[in-house]
C-alpha positions in Angstrom: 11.2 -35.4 -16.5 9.4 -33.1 -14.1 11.4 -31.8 -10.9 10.7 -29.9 -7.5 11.7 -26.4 -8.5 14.0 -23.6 -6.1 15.0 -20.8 -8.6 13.1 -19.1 -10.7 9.2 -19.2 -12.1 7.8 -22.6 -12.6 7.3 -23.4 -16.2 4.4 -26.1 -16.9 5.9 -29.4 -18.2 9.5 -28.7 -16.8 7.9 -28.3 -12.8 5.7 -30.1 -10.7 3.5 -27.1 -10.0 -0.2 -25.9 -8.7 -2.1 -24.0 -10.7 -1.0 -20.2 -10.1 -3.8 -17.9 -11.4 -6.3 -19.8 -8.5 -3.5 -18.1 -5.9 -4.3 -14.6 -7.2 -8.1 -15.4 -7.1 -9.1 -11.0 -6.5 -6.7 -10.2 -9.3 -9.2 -11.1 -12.8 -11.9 -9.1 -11.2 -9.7 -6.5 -10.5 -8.5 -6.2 -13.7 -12.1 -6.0 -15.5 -12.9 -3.2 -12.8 -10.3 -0.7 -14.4 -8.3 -1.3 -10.5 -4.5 -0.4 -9.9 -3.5 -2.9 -7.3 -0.8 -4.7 -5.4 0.2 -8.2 -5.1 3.2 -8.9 -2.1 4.9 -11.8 -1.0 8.1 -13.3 0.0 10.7 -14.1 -2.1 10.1 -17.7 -4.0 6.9 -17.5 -2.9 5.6 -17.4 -6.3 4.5 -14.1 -7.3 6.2 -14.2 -11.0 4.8 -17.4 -11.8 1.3 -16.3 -10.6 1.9 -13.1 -12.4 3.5 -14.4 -16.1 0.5 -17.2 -16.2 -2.2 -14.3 -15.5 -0.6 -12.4 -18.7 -0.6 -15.5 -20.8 -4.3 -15.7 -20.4 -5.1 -12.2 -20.6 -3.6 -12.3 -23.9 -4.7 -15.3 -25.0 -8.6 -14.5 -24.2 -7.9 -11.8 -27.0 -9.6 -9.1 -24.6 -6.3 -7.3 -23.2 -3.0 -6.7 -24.0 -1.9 -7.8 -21.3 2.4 -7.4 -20.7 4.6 -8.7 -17.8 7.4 -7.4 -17.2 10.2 -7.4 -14.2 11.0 -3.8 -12.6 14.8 -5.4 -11.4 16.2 -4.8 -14.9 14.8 -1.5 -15.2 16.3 -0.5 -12.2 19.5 2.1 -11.9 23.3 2.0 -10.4 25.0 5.7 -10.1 26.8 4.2 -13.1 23.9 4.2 -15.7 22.9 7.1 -17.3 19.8 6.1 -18.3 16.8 6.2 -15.2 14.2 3.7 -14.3 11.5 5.6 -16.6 13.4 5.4 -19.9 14.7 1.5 -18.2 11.0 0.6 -18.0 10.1 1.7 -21.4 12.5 -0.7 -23.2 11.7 -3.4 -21.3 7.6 -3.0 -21.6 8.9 -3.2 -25.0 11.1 -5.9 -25.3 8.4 -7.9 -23.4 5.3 -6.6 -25.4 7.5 -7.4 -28.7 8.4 -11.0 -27.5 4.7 -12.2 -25.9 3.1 -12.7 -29.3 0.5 -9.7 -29.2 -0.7 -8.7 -32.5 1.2 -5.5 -34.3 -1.5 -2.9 -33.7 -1.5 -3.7 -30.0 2.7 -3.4 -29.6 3.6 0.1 -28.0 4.9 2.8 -30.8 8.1 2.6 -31.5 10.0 4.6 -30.9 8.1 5.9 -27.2 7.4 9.3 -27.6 10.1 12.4 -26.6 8.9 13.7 -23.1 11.2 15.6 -20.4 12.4 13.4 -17.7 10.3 12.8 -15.0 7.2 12.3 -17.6 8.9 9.8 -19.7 6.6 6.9 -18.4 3.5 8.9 -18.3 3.5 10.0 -21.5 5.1 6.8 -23.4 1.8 4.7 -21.5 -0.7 7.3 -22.6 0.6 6.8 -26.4 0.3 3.5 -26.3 -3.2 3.3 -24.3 -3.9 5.9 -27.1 -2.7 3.5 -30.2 -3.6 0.0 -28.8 -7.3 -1.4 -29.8 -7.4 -3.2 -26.5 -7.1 -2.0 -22.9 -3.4 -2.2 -21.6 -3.1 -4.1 -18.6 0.5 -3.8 -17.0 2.1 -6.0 -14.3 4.7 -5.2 -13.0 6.7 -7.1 -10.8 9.6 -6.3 -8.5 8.6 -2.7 -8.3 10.4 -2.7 -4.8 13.7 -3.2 -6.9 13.7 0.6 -7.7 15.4 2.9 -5.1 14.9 6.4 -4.2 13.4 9.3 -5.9 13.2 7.0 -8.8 10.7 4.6 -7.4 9.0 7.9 -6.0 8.7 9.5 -9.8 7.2 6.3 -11.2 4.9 5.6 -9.1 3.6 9.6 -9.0 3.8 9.2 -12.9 1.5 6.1 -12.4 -0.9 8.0 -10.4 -1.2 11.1 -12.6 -1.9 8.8 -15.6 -4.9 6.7 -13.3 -6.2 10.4 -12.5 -5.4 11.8 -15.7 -9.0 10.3 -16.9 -10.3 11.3 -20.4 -6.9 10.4 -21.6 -6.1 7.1 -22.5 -3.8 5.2 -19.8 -3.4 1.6 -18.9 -6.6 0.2 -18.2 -5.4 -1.5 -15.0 -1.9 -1.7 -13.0 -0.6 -4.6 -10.9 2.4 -3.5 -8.8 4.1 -6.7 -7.3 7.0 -7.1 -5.0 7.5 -7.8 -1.0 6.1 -4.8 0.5 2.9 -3.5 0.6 2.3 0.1 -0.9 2.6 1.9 2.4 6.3 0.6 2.6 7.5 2.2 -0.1 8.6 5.0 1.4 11.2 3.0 2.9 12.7 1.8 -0.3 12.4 5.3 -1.4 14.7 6.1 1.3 12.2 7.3 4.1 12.5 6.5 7.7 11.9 3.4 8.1 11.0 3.0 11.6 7.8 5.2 11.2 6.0 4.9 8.0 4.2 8.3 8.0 2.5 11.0 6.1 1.1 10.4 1.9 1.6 7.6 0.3 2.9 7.9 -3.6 0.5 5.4 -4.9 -2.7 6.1 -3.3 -5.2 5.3 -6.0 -4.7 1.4 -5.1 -7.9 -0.7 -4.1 -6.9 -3.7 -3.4 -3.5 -4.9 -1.8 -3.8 -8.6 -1.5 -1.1 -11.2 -0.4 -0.2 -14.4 -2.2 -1.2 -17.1 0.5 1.0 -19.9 1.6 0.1 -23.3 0.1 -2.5 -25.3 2.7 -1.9 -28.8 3.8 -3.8 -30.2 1.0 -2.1 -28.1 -1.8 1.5 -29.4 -0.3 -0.4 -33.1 -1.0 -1.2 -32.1 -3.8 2.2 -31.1 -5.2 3.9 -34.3 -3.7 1.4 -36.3 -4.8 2.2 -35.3 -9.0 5.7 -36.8 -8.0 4.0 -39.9 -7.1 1.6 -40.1 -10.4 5.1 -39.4 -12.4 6.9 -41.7 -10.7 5.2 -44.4 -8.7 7.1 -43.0 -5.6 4.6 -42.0 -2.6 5.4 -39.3 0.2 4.0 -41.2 3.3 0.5 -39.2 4.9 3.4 -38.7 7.5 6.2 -37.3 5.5 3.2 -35.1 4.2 2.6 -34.1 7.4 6.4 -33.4 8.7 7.1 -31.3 5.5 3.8 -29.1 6.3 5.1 -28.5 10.0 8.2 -27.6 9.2 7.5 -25.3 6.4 4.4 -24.5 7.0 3.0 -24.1 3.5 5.6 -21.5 2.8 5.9 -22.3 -1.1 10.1 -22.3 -1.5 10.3 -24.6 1.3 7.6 -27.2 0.0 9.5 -27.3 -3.1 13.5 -27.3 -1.9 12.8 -30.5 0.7 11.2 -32.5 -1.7 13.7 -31.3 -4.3 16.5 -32.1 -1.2 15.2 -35.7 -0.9 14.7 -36.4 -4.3 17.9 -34.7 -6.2 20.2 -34.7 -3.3 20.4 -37.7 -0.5 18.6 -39.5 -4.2 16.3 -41.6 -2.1 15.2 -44.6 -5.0 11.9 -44.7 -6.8 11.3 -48.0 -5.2 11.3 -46.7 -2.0 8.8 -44.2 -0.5 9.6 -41.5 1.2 8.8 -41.2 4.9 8.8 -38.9 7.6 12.5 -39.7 8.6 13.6 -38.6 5.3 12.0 -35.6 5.8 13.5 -34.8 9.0 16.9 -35.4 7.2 16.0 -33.0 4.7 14.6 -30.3 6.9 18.5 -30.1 9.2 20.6 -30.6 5.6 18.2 -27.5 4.2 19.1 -25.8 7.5 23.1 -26.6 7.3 23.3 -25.7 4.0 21.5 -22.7 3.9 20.6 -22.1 0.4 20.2 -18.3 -0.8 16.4 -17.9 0.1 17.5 -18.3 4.1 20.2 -16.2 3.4 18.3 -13.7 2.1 16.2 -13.7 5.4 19.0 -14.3 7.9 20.7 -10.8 6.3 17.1 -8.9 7.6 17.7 -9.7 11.1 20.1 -7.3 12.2 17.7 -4.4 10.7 15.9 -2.3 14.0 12.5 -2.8 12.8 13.0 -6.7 12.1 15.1 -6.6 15.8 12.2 -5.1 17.2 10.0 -8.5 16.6 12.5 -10.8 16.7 13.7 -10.1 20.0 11.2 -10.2 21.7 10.3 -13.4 20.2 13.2 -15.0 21.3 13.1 -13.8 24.9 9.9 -14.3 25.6 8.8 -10.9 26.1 6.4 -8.4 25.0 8.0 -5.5 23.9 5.3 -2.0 24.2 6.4 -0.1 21.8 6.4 -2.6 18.8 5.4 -0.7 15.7 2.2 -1.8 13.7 4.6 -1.3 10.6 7.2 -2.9 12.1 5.0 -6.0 12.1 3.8 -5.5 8.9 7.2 -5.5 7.4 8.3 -8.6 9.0 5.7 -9.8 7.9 5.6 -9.0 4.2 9.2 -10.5 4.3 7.5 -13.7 5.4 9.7 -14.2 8.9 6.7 -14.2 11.0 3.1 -15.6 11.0 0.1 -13.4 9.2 -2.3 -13.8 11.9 -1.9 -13.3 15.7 -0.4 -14.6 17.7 3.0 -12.7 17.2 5.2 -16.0 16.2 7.8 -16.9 13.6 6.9 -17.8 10.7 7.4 -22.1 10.7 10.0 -24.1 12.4 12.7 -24.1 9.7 13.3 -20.2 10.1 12.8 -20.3 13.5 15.5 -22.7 14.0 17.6 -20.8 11.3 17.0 -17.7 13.1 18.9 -19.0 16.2 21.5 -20.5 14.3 22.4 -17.5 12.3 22.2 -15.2 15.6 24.2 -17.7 17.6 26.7 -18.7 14.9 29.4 -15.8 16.6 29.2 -17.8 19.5 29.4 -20.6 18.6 32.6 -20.3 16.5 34.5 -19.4 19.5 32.7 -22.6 21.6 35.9 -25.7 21.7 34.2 -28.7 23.0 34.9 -32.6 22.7 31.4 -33.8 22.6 32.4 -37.6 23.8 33.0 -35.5 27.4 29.5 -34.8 28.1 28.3 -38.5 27.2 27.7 -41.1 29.7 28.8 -44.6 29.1 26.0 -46.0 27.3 26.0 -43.1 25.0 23.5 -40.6 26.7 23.3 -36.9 27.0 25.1 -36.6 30.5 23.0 -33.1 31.6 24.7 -32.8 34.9 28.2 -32.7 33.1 26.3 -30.2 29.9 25.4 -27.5 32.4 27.9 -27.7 34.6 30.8 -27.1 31.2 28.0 -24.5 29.9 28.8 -22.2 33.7 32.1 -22.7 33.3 32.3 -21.1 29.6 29.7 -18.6 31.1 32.2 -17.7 33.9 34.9 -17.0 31.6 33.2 -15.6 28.7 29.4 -14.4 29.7 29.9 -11.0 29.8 32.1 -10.6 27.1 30.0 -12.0 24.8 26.6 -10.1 25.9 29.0 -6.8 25.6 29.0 -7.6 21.8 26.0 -9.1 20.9 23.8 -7.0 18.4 20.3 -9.0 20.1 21.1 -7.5 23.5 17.9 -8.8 25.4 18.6 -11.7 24.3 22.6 -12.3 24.6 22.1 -15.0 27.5 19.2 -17.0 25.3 21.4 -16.9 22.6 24.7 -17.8 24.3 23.5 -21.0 26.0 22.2 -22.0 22.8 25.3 -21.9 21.2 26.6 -24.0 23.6 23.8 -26.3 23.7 23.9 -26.6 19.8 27.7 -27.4 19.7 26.9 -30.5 22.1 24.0 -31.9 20.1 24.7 -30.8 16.8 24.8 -34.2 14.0 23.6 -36.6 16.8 20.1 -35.3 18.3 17.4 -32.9 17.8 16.4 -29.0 19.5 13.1 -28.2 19.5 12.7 -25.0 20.2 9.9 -23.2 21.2 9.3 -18.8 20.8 6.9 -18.5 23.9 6.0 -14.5 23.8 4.7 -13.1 26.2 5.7 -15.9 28.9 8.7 -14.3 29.5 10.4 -17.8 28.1 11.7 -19.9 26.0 11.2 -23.6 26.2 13.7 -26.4 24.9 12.9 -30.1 23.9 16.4 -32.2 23.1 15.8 -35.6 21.6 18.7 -37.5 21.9 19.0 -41.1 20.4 20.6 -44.0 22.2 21.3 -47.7 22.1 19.2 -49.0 25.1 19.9 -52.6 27.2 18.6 -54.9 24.3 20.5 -52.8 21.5 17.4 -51.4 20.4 17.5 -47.6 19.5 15.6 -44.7 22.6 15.3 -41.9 22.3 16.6 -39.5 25.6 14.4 -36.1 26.6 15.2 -33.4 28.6 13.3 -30.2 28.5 15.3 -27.2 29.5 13.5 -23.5 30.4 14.8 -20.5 29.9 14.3 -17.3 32.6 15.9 -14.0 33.0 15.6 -11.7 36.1 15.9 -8.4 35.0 16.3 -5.3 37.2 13.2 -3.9 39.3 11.7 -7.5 38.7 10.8 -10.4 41.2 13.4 -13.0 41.0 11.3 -15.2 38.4 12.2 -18.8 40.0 9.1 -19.3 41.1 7.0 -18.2 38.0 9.4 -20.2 36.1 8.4 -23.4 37.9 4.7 -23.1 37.5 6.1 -23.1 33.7 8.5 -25.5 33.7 5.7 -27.8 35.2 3.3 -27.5 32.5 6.1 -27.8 30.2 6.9 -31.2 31.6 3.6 -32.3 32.1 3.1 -31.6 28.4 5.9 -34.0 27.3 5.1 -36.1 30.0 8.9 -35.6 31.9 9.1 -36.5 35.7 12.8 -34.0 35.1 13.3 -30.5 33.6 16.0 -27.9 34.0 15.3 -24.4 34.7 18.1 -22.2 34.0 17.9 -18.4 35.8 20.0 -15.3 33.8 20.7 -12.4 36.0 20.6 -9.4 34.2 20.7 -7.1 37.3 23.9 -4.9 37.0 23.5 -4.7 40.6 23.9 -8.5 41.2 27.2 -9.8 42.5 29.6 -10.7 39.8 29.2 -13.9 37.4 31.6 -15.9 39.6 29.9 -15.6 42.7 26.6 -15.7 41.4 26.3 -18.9 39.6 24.9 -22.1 40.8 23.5 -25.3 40.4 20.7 -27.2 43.0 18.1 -29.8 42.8 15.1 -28.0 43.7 11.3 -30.2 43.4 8.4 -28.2 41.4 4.9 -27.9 43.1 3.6 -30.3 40.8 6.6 -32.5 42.4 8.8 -33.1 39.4 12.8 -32.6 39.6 14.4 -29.7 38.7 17.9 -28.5 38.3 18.1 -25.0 38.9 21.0 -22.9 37.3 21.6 -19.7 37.8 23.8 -18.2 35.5 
């Protein structure tokens, strides 16, 4: 029985599963060009699956001898005595030994004697020298080796490419999350300005393994549905996409969430509200791959995008590599505009930044209810100034996202009220100066039928030397309500001015009316 798969390469028969060479479509042509090249991606994004069914059929076409193998168990801790060179020897190996290749094509055995520092240069040429085919290596999670040991492979690598008459692999995939021009920074270079040579400079081509397109996520549901008779509703299809995106891991883990874990029957199909399930219990739960992100945040050169994001403003002196490396980890879109990279890591992003917060938040939620069980807004953002008060300050002082302490506060707040019964919508508007809030709240209306409550929130923050951004803010809020189609909105004001009186005097609430006419509650906090 086929299943949605979350760890590991996809095998064929075990996974439901697209076609991987097609998503490395440069990398044949490559190949028969004599090229050393990069492949990068996220983690789970499928890169060793791509990469161990490109070998396969190297090998099998007879032309190549074609070996993958996986850098992370060739890399070093203080502990080993052995380096990466002499690591990645016995694994090329191992792998070329266990993939079926004929005897005349295996490496010599053993690899040749060679000072350190030439182990892996030497060791390829014999074989390049031995073998009847051209060696084609791939070599994934390159990024896996640190320091001057990633450095000396990779200059071993390029001495061999140059070292033209003598035999070397005929062509070289590197694979991992970075691009080439990062590796400095796993080699433990600043990694806040990625200058000077690179160590692998003979590379033409660094390509990046797409995301999956709407129809390719169809696709993939749709073998569940020719396996099983169970159909993903066009809007289901449609939910999943949004939320992740295309981002591969994702696609797989919610269906894999609906199917394995809240078990939805066969007989039923699966529908957009079962997705939205899926999407908050893959956000609750966290599973390792978010993990994995959320521990990148508190780097600089991932705060340095992030931030911004999430305040709303355009930071000047955001690094091109700083960009480049959030986006090689996936966290944020390929293409401009600057935004993250699909609602479920966006929404994980504030959780994971806010979770400090909100730890220390002790609320009973029934207090900020009315009577026929809606969000009472009046009584949320009056409770929200009154923790702001006592703790505001405080809790900015220790916040790692300094710029964006107050956005992150009131969303801790906000989340603690809502959490389990409605839904925040968030959305990153950079460059607006920003952030815009959609909660869905679900109700029990006159006739006992279910409604759903809205109420759009905006975020502002007047910072020193700036116009007091009220006004600005409800031009904003307007088109923010007008796009919902709200007749009410809340516009909440941070003072960030250390000349401003002190939290207790400053904070307020009014009823104000936009220009566009709609009401608004003004809070400044």
């Amino acid at each position: 029985m086929k299943s949605f798969n979350t760890t590991g390469p996809c095998r064929p028969g075990k996974h439901f599963m697209l076609p991987p060479i097609p998503r490395i479509p440069e990398a044949r042509e490559l190949i028969d060009e004599e090229k050393y090249f990069v492949i990068r991606g996220p983690r789970q994004s499928g890169k060793t699956t791509s990469l161990q069914a490109l070998a396969a059929e190297l090998r099998d076409e007879g032309e190549y001898a074609a070996v993958y193998l996986s850098c992370e168990s060739a890399s070093t801790r203080p502990d080993q005595a052995a380096p990466a060179e002499v690591r990645i020897l016995s694994v090329i190996a191992a792998n070329a030994q266990d993939s079926g290749l004929p005897q005349e094509c295996l490496p010599p055995e053993p690899w040749p004697e060679a000072p350190g520092g030439n182990r892996l240069l030497r060791g390829l040429s014999a074989w390049a020298r031995r073998c009847p085919r051209p060696v084609v290596l791939l070599m994934d999670e390159i990024d896996a080796i640190q320091g001057d040991e990633l450095i000396s492979v990779l200059r071993q690598l390029r001495e061999g490419y140059n070292g033209y008459p003598v035999p070397f692999p005929h062509s070289v995939a590197l694979c991992g999350m970075r691009d080439v021009r990062d590796y400095k920074a796993a080699s433990g270079g600043d990694p806040s300005r990625l200058v000077g040579p690179s160590p692998f400079n003979i590379l033409a081509e660094s390509m990046r393994l797409a995301d999956f397109t709407f129809e390719q996520v169809a696709e993939l549901y749709g073998q569940h549905t020719d396996a099983t008779g169970q159909e993903f509703t066009a809007h289901a299809i449609q939910r999943a996409f949004h939320a992740s995106q295309g981002q591969p891991w994702l696609v797989n883990a919610l269906a894999r969430e609906i199917i394995r874990k809240m078990r939805i029957p066969e007989s039923q199909s699966i529908t957009d509200e079962h997705m939205n399930q899926a999407v908050e219990r893959l956000i609750v739960a966290r599973a390792v791959h978010l993990d994995s992100l959320a521990a990148k945040l508190r780097e600089d050169r991932v705060q340095r995008i992030i931030e911004p994001l999430l305040t709303g403003e355009v930071r000047e002196n955001v690094y091109d590599d700083d960009l480049a490396y959030a986006r090689d980890l996936g966290l944020i879109t390929q293409k401009p505009p600057v935004q993250v990279a699909n609602p479920i890591y966006q929404e994980v992003i504030l959780r994971v930044l806010s979770q400090d917060v909100e730890a220390e938040i002790r609320l009973d939620r029934s207090a900020f209810l009315t009577p026929d069980g809606r969000l009472d807004m009046p009584a949320i953002l009056q409770g929200f100034l009154t923790f702001w008060r006592r703790n505001g300050e405080i809790l900015q002082s220790r916040e790692t996202y300094h710029e964006a302490a107050c956005h992150l506060i009131f969303m801790a707040w906000l989340h603690r009220v809502v959490n389990g019964g409605g839904v925040i919508d968030r959305e990153y508007a950079l460059g607006r100066g920003r952030m815009d809030i959609c909660v869905q709240w679900p109700y029990a209306d006159a006739d006992g039928k279910r409604g759903w409550q809205w109420e759009a929130i905006e975020l502002k923050v007047h910072h020193p030397r700036r116009p007091d951004p009220v006004e600005e803010g409800l031009h904003q809020l307007d088109g923010y309500l007008d796009h919902l189609d709200l007749s009410h909105g809340t516009l909440i004001v941070f003072d960030r001015r250390p000349t401003a009186p002190h939290l207790l005097e400053r904070t307020a609430i009014e009823k104000v009316t936009s220009p566009r006419g709609h009401a608004v509650t003004l809070v400044r906090a």
